[in-house]
N, C-alpha and C positions, 0 to 999 in steps of 0.2 A: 745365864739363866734361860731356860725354856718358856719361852711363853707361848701357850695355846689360845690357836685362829679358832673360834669359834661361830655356827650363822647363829646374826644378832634376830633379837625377837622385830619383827616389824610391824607388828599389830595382833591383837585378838585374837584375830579370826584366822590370822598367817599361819600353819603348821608346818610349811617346806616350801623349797622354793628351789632355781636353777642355778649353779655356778654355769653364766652365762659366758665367762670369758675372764681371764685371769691378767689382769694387767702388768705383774711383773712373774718372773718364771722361778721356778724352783732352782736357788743360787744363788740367787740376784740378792743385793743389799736394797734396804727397803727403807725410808724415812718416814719416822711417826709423822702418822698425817697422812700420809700418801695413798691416793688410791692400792687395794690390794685388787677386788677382785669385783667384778658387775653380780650383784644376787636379783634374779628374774623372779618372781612372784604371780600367784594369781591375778595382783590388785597392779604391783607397780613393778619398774627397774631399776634400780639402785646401786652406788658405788657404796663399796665397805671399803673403811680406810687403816691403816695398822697405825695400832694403839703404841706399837714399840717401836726403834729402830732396832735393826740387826737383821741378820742372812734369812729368807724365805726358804722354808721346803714343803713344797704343796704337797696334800694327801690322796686329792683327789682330780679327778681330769674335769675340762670343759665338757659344759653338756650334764653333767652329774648331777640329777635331783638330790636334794642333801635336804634334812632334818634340822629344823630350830633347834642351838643349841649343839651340833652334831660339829666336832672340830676336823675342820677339813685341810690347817696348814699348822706350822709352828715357825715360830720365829728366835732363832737363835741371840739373846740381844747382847751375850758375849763377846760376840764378833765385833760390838759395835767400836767397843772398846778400840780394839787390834786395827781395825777401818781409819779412826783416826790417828792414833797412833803412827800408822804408818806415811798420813801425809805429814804428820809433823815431824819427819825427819829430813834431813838438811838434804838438797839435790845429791848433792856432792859424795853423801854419803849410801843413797841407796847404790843396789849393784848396778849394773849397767848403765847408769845417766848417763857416764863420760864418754859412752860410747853410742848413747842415742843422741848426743849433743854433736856426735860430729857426723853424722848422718844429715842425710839432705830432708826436710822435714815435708811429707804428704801432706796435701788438702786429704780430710778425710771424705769418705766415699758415703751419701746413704746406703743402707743396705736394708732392702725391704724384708719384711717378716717372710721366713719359710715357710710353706704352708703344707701341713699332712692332711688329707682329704678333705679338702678347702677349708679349713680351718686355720688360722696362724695358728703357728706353735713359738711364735717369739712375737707375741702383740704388740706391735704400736702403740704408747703412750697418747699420743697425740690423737690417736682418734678418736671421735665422740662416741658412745653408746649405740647413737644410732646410724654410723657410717657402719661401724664394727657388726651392727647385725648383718645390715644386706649385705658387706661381704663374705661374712658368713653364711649366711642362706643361699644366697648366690654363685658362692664360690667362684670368688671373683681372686684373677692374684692381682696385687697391690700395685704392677707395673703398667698392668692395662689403663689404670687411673690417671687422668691429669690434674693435680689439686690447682684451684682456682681461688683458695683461701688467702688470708694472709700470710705469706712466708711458704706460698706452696702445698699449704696444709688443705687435706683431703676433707670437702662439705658434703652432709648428704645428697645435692644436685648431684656434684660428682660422681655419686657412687651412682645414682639414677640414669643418670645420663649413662655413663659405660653397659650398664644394665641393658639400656635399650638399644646400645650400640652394636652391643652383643647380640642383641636380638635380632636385630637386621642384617646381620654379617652371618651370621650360622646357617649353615645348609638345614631345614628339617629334615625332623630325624623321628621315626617310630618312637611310640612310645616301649623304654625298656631299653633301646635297641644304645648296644654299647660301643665307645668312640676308644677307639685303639690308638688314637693322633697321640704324641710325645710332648708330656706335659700338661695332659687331662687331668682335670683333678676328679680325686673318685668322692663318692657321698659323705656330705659330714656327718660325723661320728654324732654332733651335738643332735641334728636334724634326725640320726638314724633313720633315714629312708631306704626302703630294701626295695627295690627293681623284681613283680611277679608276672612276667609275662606283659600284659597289657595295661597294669595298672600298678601304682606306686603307693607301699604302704609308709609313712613316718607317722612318727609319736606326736599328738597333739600337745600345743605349748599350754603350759598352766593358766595364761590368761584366758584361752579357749578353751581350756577345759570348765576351766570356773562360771565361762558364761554358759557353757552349755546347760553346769548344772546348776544354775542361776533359774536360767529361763526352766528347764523341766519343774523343778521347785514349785512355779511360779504358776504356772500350769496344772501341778497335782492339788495345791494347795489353796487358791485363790477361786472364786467362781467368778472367772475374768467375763465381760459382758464390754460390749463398744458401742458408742453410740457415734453417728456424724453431721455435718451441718458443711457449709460453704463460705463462704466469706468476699467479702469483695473488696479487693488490694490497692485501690485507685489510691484512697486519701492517704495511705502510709507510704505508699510511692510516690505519690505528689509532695506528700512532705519531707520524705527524704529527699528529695531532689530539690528541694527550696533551701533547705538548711544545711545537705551534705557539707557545700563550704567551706560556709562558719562551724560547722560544729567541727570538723577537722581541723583549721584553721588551731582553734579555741583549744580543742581537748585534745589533740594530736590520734587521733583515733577515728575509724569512719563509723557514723552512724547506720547501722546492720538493721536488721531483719530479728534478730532473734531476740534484741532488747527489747521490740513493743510486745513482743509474745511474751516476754518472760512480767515486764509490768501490766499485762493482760491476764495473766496467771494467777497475779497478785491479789489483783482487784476481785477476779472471778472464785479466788480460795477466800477472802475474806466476806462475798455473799452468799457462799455454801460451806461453810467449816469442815462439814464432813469428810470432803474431798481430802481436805489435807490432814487429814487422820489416818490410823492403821491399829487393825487389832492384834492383840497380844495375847494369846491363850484365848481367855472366856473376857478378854477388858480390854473397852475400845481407849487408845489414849488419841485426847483433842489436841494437835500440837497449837501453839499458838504465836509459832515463831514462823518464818519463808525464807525455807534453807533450799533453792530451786537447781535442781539438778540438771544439765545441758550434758546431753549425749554427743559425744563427740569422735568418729572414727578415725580408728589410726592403721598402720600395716598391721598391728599385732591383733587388733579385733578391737572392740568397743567399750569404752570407760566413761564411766558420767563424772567427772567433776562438778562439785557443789558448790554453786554462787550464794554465801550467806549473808544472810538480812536483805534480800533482795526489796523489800517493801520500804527500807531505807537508802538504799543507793541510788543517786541516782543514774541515767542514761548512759553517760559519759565511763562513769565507774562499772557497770553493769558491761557494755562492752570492751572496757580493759580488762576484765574480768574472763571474758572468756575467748578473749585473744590470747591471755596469757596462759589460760588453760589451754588450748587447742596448739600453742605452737609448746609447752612443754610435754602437752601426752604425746604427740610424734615423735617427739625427742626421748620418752621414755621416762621423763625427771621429774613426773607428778607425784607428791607427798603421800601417803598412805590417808593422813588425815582429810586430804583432797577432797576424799571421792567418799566419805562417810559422812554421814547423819542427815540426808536430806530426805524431803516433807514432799514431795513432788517433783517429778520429772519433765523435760521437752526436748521431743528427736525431731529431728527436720528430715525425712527421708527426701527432704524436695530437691536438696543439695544432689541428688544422685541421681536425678529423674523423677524419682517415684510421683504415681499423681494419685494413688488411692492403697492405703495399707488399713491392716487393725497390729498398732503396739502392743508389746506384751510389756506386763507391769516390771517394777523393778522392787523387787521385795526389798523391807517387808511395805514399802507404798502403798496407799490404796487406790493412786489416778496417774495417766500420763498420758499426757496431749503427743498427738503427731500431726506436727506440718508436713504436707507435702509441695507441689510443685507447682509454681502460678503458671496458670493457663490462661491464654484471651477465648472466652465463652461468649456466647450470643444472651444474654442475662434479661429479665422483663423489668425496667425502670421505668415508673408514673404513664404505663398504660403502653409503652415502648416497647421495642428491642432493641437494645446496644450490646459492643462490643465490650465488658469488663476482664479486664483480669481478677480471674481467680480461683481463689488455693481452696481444697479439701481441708477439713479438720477433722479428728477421729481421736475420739477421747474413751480410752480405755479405763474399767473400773472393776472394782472387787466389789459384787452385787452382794456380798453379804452383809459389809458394811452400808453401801450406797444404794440408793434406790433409785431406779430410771427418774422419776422427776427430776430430783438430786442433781444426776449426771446432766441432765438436759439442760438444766437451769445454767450450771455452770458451763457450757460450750457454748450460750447461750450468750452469756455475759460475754465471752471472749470475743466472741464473733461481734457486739456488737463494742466493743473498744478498739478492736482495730481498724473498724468500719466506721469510727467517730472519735479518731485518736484525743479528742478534747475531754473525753469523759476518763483519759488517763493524766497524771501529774507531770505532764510534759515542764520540764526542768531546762530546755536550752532554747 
C-alpha cells in the first residue's frame, strides 16, 4: 500500500513552510516513528516523523518551500513486509552467506555524507537540526569537523569552531570573486544565493521574512509612541550577588537579570491594566491573565517565547523558564504553542551593547519594555554625585489604546521595583 508524506498543519496561522533537510534519502527503508524530514516554518523548526514503515521516495528536494497539506513523499509500506521477511530467513539459506562467512570480516569505515553544492545529499542521522544548518549555510564538508560529543558525534560548538577556523585560514577574497581550488563546494541550492558582481543575492528564510512583515504590520497599523526613564542597578546587583549562591545551590539555576524585570512587569501591568490589553477591530479586550513574552535571539532571527502565569511563578521557575527557552530556540526545537498568546513583551538589547533603543511592538500587544545595557554614570544621590550603575528603559506603546500618563505611570512603577527590589514578592 501507498501511503502519502503529506506537510502536517503546525498552527493557524502556518500556511507553508521549508523542507529544510530530509533525514533519510529517497530508497531508504524508513521506521514508523522515525524522523523523516526537518519542516522550517515562519514560527519554528521541526522534525516530521513517518507514520508508516516501508521504502521512502521523496517528491521534492531540500530547500523546497511546500504547501500545508501538499505531499512531498510516499512511502511504500509493501516493502515492509519483504524487509522482514527477508531477515527471517536462515544465514545458511540466503545467497551468498557461505561465501561471506569465509571472507576475512572489515571494521566498517564511517563514510561521511556526499555533499552537492554544500548541501549533504546523504544526511546524517545523527546530526542535530542545528549542526545540520550551519553546515549547510556554511558549506562546510563533514571531514573538516572534529566531533567532541559523545561517541565522536558532531555538537554545534563543533560546527562553530571549524566555522571560525575556516575563517582564519582562508586567504580574503573579493566579493563574487570565484575559487577554482579542487573540492570547492559551489552555493547551496537551499540558500540560493547568486554571486552579481559585488554583491550577493539569496532568498530570505521564512522566519525572516515573517519578522519582517511582523514588524512593517506593526508600524502601518499601531500609532507606536515610546516613552523613557533610567533606573538605578545597585540593589538588584547587590542582591544578586548575596543570594547568587544559595539560590543556585537551591534551584540549580542562576539567578539572572531578566527575572526581576519580568516580576517588575507584573506588578507595573497590574497598576496600569491598560498596558496589558490590545484592541481588536472597534473592542479593546482587558486580558487579565500575565502571559510575558522574553525576546530571545537566535542565528535564524528573533522569536519571543511566552512565560505563562508569570505573576504565579516564582524567581526560581521564571528563570528555568527562559533557560529552557533560550537554549531550545538555538536549537530550533521550540513548540509552535511556545511563542503564542502573550499579553506583553521584554527584549534586553543590553545583552548586545545596546545602551539606548525605541522597540517595536509585537502585534497584536499593546506595550513592550526594552532593557538596555548597565553603564557606571555619575548619578545626583541626597545632594551628591556618585558613581551608579545604570540601565536605560524605553517602553513602547500603541497610543491609541494608552495614553502617555498610562505609559509613564507604568515605566514608572518598573523603575521603582527594581530600584527597591522589596516592593517585589521576592520568594528565595
Amino acid at each position: 500500500m501507498i501511503i502519502e508524506v503529506k506537510v502536517p498543519s503546525v498552527g493557524e496561522s502556518v500556511t507553508s513552510g521549508v523542507v529544510s533537510a530530509w533525514h533519510k534519502k529517497s530508497g531508504e527503508f524508513v521506521n514508523e516513528g522515525e524522523p523523516l524530514f526537518a519542516l522550517e516554518t515562519d514560527k519554528v523548526s521541526t522534525d516530521i516523523v513517518a507514520e508508516k514503515s516501508g521504502v521512502l521516495e521523496t517528491k521534492v528536494p531540500e530547500g523546497q518551500e511546500v504547501k500545508i497539506g501538499e505531499v512531498i513523499a510516499i512511502i511504500d509500506d509493501s516493502k515492509q513486509r519483504l524487509e522482514k521477511e527477508k531477515k527471517q530467513i536462515p544465514k545458511e539459506k540466503q545467497p551468498e552467506a557461505k561465501k561471506k562467512e569465509r571472507e576475512p570480516q572489515k571494521t566498517p569505515k564511517a563514510v561521511a555524507p556526499s555533499f552537492d553544492g554544500g548541501v549533504p545529499t546523504r544526511p546524517d542521522t545523527s546530526l542535530s537540526p542545528a549542526v545540520r544548518r550551519i553546515i549547510e549555510e556554511e558549506k562546510i564538508q563533514l571531514e573538516e569537523i572534529a566531533g567532541t560529543g559523545p561517541g565522536g558525534r558532531l555538537t554545534k560548538a563543533d560546527a562553530l569552531t571549524a566555522v571560525e577556523a575556516r575563517g582564519k585560514t582562508e586567504p580574503a577574497k573579493s566579493v563574487g570573486e570565484a575559487d577554482s581550488s579542487p573540492g570547492t563546494a559551489a552555493p547551496s541550492p537551499r540558500v540560493q544565493a547568486k554571486a552579481e558582481g559585488r554583491f550577493t543575492r539569496k532568498k530570505m528564510s521564512p522566519l525572516r521574512r515573517k519578522i519582517a512583515q511582523q514588524l512593517v504590520m506593526a508600524q502601518h497599523t499601531a500609532a507606536i509612541l515610546t516613552t523613557f526613564n533610567e533606573c538605578d542597578m545597585s540593589a538588584v546587583q547587590e542582591l544578586r550577588h548575596s543570594k547568587q549562591e544559595e539560590f543556585t545551590k537551591e534551584h540549580g539555576v542562576k539567578l539572572g537579570l531578566m527575572s526581576f524585570f519580568v516580576k517588575a512587569s507584573v506588578e507595573a501591568l497590574k497598576a496600569v491594566p491598560v498596558v496589558n490589553g490590545r484592541i481588536d477591530g472597534e473592542d479593546f479586550i482587558q486580558n487579565n491573565f500575565y502571559d510575558i513574552g522574553v525576546a530571545v535571539g537566535t542565528e535564524r532571527g528573533l522569536v519571543v517565547p511566552v512565560v505563562r502565569d508569570a505573576d504565579k511563578k516564582s524567581f526560581a521557575d521564571v528563570e528555568r523558564n527562559i533557560a529552557d527557552y533560550a537554549a531550545r530556540a538555538r536549537d530550533g526545537k521550540l513548540k509552535l504553542e511556545e511563542l503564542q498568546g502573550g499579553t506583553f513583551t521584554i527584549t534586553n538589547g543590553g545583552v548586545y551593547g545596546s545602551l539606548f533603543a525605541t522597540p517595536i511592538l509585537n502585534p497584536p500587544q499593546s506595550g513592550i519594555l526594552g532593557m538596555h545595557k548597565i553603564m557606571p554614570r555619575p548619578v545626583a544621590v541626597d545632594s551628591s554625585v556618585e558613581v551608579r550603575p545604570m540601565m536605560y528603559l524605553a517602553l513602547s506603546y500603541d497610543h491609541r489604546a494608552i495614553d502617555g500618563k498610562e505609559a509613564v505611570t507604568f515605566l514608572i512603577k518598573v523603575k521603582e521595583c527594581i530600584e527597591d527590589p522589596k516592593k517585589l514578592p521576592l520568594d528565595f
